[in-house]
C-alpha positions, -999 to +999 in steps of 0.1 A: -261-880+943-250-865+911-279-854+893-274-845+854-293-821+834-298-825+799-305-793+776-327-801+744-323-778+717-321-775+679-291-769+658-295-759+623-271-775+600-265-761+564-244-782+538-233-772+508-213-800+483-198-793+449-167-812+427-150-796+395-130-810+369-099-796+368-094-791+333-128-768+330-110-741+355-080-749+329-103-739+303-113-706+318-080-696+324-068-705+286-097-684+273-100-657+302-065-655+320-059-626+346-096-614+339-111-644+349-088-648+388-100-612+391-135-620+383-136-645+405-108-648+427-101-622+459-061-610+459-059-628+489-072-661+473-051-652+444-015-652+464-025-683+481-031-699+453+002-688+437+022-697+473+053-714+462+050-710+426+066-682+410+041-658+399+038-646+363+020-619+346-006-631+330-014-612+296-051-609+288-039-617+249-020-650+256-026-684+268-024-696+304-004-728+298+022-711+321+005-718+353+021-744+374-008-771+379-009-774+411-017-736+410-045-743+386-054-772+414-057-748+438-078-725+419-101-754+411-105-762+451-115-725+460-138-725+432-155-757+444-155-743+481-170-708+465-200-731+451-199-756+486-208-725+504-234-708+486-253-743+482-251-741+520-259-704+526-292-719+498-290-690+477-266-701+449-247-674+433-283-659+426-275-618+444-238-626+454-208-617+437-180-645+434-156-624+454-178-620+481-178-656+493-139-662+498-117-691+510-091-680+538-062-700+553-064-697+592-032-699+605-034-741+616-036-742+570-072-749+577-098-735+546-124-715+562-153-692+546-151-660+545-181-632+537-184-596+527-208-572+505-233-590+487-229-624+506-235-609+541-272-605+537-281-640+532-255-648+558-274-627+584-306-642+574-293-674+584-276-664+614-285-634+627-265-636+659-234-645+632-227-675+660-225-701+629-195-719+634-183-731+598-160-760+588-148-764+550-131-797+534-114-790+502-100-824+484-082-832+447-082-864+430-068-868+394-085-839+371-112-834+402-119-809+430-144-812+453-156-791+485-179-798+514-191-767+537-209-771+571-223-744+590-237-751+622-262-728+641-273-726+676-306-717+683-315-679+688 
């Protein structure tokens, strides 16, 4: 007889949502060029962003028109993602520095969050055994950009 044990336990889920128009990240980037992708935007997001576009330099003094938009589309999605995973973390930006909550590429092209500094505390508070396993869903439709994070957490 085949005798089947079933284990109960609780998983905390954390979600974080957030959509962007397009044309606002356009707007930071006409008024704020290179100092606002530094501001908020890790060198790593920065080249991924720029991937297949030719990459010029941007001059503080001058306006951004030159970015491709599908680069400005991808700065749009990370930005949304940023805000997706703080909502989820509940903390907001509120002690955590934009850089320190970053998007990666794994190496399937999947998104995935990525923490360091000021966003690890919060992080640790949530899962102290940092055995989360997080999923991220980045997604453009005419001038929008939206993000969903998921973290889930097994029981300590």
């Amino acid at each position: 007889m085949l005798e089947l044990r079933f284990w109960s336990f609780i998983l905390e889920l954390l979600l974080g949502t957030d959509i962007v128009q397009i044309s606002r990240i356009q707007r930071n980037l006409d008024r704020f060029n290179q100092r606002f992708i530094d501001r908020i935007y890790t060198l790593t997001e920065q080249q991924d962003c720029w991937r297949r576009s030719p990459l010029p330099s941007l001059n503080p003094q001058k306006p951004s028109r030159l970015i491709p938009p599908e680069v400005v589309r991808r700065f749009a999605g990370r930005w949304a993602a940023k805000e997706a995973i703080v909502k989820a973390l509940g903390t907001g930006w509120t002690g955590i520095n934009y850089r320190d909550v970053s998007v990666k590429r794994l190496t399937s092209g999947a998104p995935c969050p990525n923490f360091s500094h000021s966003a690890l505390a919060p992080l640790k508070r949530l899962d102290p055994n940092n055995c989360a396993l997080w999923r991220l869903s980045l997604t453009h439709d005419g001038d929008y950009a939206m993000a969903t994070a998921i973290a889930i957490i097994p029981p300590q």
